[in-house]
C-alpha positions in Angstrom: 94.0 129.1 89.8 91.3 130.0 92.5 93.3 127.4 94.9 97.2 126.7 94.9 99.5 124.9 97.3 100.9 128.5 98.0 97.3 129.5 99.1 97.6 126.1 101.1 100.4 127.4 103.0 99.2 130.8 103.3 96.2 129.7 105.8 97.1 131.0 109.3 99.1 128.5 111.0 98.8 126.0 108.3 102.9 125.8 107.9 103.6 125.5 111.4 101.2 122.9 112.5 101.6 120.7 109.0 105.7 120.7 109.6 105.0 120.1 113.1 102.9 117.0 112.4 105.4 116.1 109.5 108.2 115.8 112.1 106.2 113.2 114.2 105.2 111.4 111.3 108.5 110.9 110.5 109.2 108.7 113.4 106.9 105.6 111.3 109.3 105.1 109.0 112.2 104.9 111.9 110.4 103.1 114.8 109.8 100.1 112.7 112.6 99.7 111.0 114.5 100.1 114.2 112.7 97.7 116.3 112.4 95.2 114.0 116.6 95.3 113.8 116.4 95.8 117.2 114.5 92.8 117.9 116.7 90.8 115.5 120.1 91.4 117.3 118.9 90.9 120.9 116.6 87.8 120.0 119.1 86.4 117.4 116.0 85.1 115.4 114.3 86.2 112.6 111.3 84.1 113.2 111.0 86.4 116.5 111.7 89.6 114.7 109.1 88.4 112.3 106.2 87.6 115.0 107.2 90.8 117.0 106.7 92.9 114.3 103.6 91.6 113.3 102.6 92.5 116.3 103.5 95.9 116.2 101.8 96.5 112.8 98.5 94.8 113.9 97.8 97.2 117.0 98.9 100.4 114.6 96.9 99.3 112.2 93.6 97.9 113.5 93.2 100.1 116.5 93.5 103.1 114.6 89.9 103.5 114.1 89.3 103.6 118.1 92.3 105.7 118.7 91.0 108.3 116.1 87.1 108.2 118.1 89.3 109.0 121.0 90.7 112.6 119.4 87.0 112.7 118.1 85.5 112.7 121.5 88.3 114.5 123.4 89.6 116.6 121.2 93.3 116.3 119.6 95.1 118.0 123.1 93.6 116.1 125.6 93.7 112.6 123.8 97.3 112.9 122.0 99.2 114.3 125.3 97.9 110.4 126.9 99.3 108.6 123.8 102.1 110.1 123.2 102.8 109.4 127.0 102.0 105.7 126.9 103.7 105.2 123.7 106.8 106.7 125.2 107.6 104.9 128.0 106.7 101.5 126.1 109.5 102.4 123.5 111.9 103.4 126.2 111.1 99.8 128.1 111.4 98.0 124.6 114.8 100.1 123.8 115.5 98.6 127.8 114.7 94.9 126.5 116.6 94.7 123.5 120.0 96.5 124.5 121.3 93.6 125.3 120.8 90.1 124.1 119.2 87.7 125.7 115.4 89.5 126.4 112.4 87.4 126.6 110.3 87.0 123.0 107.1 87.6 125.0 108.3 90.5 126.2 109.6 92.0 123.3 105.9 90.9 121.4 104.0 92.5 124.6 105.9 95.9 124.8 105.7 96.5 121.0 102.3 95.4 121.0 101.2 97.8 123.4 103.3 100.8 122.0 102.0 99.9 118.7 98.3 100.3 120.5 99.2 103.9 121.5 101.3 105.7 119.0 99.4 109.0 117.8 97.8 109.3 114.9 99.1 112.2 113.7 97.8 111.8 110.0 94.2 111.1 110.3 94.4 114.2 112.6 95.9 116.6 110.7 93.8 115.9 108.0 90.8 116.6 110.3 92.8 119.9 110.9 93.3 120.2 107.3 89.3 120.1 106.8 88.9 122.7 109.3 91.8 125.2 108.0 90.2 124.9 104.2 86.5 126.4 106.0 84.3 124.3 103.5 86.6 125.3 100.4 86.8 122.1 98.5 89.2 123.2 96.0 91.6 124.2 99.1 90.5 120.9 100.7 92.1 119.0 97.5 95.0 120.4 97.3 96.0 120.3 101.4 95.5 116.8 100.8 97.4 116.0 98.0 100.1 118.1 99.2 100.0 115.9 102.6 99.5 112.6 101.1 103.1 113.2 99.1 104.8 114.6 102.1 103.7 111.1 103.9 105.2 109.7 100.9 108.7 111.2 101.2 108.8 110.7 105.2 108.2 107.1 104.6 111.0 107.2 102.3 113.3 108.9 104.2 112.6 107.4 107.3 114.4 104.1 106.4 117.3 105.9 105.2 117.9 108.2 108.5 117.5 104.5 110.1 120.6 103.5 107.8 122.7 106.2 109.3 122.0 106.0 112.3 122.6 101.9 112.3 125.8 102.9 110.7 127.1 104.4 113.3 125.2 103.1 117.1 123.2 99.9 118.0 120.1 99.4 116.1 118.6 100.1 119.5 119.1 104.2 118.9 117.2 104.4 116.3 114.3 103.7 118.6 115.1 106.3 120.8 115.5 108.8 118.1 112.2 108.0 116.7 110.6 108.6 119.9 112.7 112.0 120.3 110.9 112.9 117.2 107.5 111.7 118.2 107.8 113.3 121.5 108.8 116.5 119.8 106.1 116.8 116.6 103.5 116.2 118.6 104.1 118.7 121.3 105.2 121.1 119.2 101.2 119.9 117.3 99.4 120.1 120.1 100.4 123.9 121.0 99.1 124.5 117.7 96.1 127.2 117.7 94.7 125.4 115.0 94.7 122.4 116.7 93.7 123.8 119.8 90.5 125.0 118.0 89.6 121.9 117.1 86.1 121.7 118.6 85.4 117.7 120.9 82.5 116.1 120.1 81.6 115.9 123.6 81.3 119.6 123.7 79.2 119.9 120.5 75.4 119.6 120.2 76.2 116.8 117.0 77.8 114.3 119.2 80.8 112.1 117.2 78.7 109.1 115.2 79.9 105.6 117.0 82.6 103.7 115.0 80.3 101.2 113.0 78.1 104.2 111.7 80.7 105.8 110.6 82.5 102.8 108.9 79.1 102.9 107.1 79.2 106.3 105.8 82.7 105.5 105.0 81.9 102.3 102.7 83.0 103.3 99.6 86.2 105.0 100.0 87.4 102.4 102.5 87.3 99.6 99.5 88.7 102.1 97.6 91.6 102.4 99.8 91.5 99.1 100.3 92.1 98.4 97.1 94.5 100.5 96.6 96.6 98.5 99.8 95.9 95.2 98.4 97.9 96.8 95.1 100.8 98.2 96.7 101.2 95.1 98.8 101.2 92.7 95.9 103.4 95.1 94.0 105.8 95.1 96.8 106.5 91.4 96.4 106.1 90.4 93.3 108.9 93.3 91.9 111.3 90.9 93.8 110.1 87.8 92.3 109.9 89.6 88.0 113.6 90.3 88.9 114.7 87.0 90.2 113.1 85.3 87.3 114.8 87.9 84.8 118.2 87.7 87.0 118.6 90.7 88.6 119.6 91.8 92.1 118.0 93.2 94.6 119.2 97.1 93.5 116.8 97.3 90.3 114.3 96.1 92.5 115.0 99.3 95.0 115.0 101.3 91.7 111.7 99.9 90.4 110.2 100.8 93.6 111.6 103.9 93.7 109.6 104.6 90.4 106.7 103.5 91.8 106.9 105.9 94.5 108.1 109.3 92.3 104.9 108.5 89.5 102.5 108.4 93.2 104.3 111.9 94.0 104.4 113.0 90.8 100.1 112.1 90.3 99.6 113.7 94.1 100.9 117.1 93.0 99.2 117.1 89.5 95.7 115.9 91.3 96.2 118.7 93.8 96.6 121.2 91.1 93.7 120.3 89.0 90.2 121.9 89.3 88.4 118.9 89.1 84.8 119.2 88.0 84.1 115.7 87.7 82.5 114.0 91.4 85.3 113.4 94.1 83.4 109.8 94.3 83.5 109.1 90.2 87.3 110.1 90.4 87.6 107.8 93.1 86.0 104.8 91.0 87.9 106.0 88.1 91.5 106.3 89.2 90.9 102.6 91.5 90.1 101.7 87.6 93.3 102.8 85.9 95.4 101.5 88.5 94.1 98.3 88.2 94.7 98.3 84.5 98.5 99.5 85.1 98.8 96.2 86.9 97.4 94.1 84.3 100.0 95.7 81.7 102.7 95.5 84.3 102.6 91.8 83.8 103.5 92.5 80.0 106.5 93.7 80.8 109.5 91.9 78.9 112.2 93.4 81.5 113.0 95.2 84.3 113.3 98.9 82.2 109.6 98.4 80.8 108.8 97.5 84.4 109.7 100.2 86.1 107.9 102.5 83.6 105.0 101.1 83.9 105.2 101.0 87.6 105.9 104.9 87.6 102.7 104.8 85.4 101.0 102.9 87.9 102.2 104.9 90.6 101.0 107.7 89.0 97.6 106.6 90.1 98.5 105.8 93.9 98.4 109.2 95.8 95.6 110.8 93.7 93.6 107.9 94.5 94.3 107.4 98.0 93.9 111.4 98.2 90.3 111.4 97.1 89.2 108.2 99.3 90.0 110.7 101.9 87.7 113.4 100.5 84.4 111.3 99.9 85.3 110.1 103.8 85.7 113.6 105.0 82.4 114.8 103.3 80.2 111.5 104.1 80.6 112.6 108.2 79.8 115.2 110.5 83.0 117.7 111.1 83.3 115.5 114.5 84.0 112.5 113.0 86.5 113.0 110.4 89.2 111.9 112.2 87.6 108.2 112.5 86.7 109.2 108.7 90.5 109.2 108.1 91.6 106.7 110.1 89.4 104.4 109.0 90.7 105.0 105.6 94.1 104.2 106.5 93.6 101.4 108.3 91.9 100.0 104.9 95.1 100.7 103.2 97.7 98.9 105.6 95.1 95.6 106.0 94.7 95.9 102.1 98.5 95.6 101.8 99.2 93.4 104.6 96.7 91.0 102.5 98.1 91.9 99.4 101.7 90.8 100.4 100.3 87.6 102.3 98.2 86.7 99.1 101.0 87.7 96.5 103.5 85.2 98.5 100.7 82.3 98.4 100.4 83.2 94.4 104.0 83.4 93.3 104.9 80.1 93.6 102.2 78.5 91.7 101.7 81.2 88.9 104.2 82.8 86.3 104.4 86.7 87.5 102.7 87.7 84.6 99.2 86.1 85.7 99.9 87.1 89.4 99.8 90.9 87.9 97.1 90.4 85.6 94.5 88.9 88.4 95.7 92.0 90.9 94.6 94.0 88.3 91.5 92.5 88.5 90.6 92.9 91.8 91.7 96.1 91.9 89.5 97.3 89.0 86.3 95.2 90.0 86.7 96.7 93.4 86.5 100.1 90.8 83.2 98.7 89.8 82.1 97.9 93.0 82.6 101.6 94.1 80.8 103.4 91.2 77.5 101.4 91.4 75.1 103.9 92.5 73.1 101.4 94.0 75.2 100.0 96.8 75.4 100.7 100.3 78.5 101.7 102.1 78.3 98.5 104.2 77.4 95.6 101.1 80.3 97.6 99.4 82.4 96.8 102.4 82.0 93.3 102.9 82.1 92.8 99.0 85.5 94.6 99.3 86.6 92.3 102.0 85.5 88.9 100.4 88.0 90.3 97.0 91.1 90.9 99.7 90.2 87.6 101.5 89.6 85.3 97.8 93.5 83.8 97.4 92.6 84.6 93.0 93.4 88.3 93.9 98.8 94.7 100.8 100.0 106.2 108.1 99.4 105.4 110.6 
């Protein structure tokens, strides 16, 4: 095999900066999670926690795209030092707020707001980092990918659980400290990184970084894709809880159901990695959106919780692989000095798609038997698949298309 995840390791200072990147990453799964129990205990509302967090996930998610142009522009050093500094001493004020009961709601929504605006985006760079390590080699490109996309997976997993311990044993409040301690120290430790720190500006190159909307353009495609893709996961997310309620089961099958759903998406990231495709990144993108949509529609023919959880580790199987090559058409529709918006831009479709998702499957559940609720997901999801092989359309009538099928109620990285 002309490429291997060995190879992908092998590249000069591949392993340092990816495990350095890893361990920053690893503070979105705990940062969340924290602050939202945080929030809870000092505010002693949910309805608070609820509208804080919110919050928090709308400046991650829909300023990603200008905080990516930022490393774009700047260059990874001189833009992530700034965050990272910002979104430190917001987290330390917000761990300040909700040590003790009592804090203001508006101040807890303003502080987590704002350190939601600046928290690094370590993903969409390293992936631009990834791009630049493989030197053009697309089969190399793949399988960095893949082999970052089911890392992601497992931090976002694991994340949650190091929040367990740690709530097990201090006030939720610690577990927002930790996760800055392991922000502060990925991304220094990222940043030192000579790979990173050849990472050429685009104020310092003669092709100067395309502005966010042109490259949203370029991007069209994959972003529905992604998008898509969201929408799936978000739906899915819910309406596992609701199939067991209505089959009387508790809320551990649903844990394991998800579970499956996450080991089929790791399982389908290592296997797409290892593949020499020969087949177009962008027909493979159209294709596995496709099959993934399908999974949903025979998800809601499952007579029980066993059958379901199969089928979700089939579904899943289609997840990472997907999400894998939306990043590759993105990376190869730009100029080297935009990939990082490329990325981001990609991501951000994927948390709005399953922010939607969840909002829509909620609105869906109590007027439709499960079973229809899966069946019109599917739907979506595979027309979007449509949507994204016709040759014919533009990046930006893909777009909006892609947008009216998350916005229609008949349909959720940083």
């Amino acid at each position: 095999m002309s490429a291997s995840y060995a190879r992908v390791l092998r590249i000069p200072h591949a392993r340092s900066t990816f495990a350095t990147a890893l361990l920053g990453r690893l503070s979105y799964g705990v940062v969340p999670l924290s602050a939202m129990l945080a929030v809870t205990r000092a505010s002693g509302s949910y309805a608070v926690a609820g509208a804080v967090m919110a919050l928090f996930g709308a400046t991650v998610v829909f300023l990603a795209p200008a905080r990516a142009a930022l490393i774009d522009r700047f260059g990874p050093p001189r833009a992530l030092v700034p965050m990272l500094s910002a979104h430190v001493l917001l987290l330390a004020l917000l761990t300040a707020a909700v040590w003790r009961p009592g804090a203001p709601p508006v101040l807890l929504g303003t502080l987590t707001a704002l350190a939601g605006a600046c928290v690094p985006p370590l993903g969409p760079t390293m992936r631009a980092v990834w791009a630049r390590l493989a030197q053009d080699d697309k089969a190399l490109l793949q399988r960095a990918y893949s082999l970052d996309g089911v890392a992601e997976e497992l931090l976002f997993v694991s994340g949650p659980l190091l929040v367990g311990v740690l709530v097990g044993a201090a006030a939720p409040a610690v577990g927002i400290v930790a996760g800055a301690a392991l922000m502060v120290a990925g991304t220094a430790g990222f940043v030192r990184s000579p790979a990173v720190r050849a990472v050429r500006p685009a104020g310092s190159s003669p092709r100067r970084s395309s502005g966010g909307r042109r490259v949203l353009r370029r991007v069209g495609r994959p972003v529905v894709a992604a998008a898509a893709v969201g929408l799936a996961l978000g739906v899915l997310d819910l309406l596992v809880v609701v199939f067991a309620e209505r089959h009387h089961h508790g809320g551990a099958s649903v844990a394991w159901v998800l579970a499956a759903l996450s080991a089929g998406s790791a399982v389908g990231g290592m296997l797409n990695g290892a593949v020499n495709w020969r087949t177009p990144a962008r027909t493979r993108l159209a294709l596995l959106t496709a099959c993934l949509g399908l999974a949903l529609v025979g998800a809601g023919l499952a007579p029980g919780l066993g059958t379901l959880a199969l089928v979700m580790a089939g579904a899943g199987f289609f997840v990472s692989p997907a999400l894998t090559t939306a990043y590759l058409v993105a990376d190869a529709a730009v100029v080297p000095e935009s990939r990082t918006q490329a990325g981001a831009w990609v991501n951000t479709a994927v948390n709005a798609g399953s922010t939607g998702g969840t909002a829509a499957a909620g609105a869906l559940a109590g007027q439709l038997p499960v079973a229809v609720c899966f069946a019109v997901t599917g739907g979506a999801v595979a027309v979007t698949a449509v949507l994204v092989m016709t040759k014919g359309a533009r990046g930006r009538g893909a777009l909006r298309a892609g947008v009216a099928l998350v916005r229609r109620p008949g349909r959720s990285s940083v």
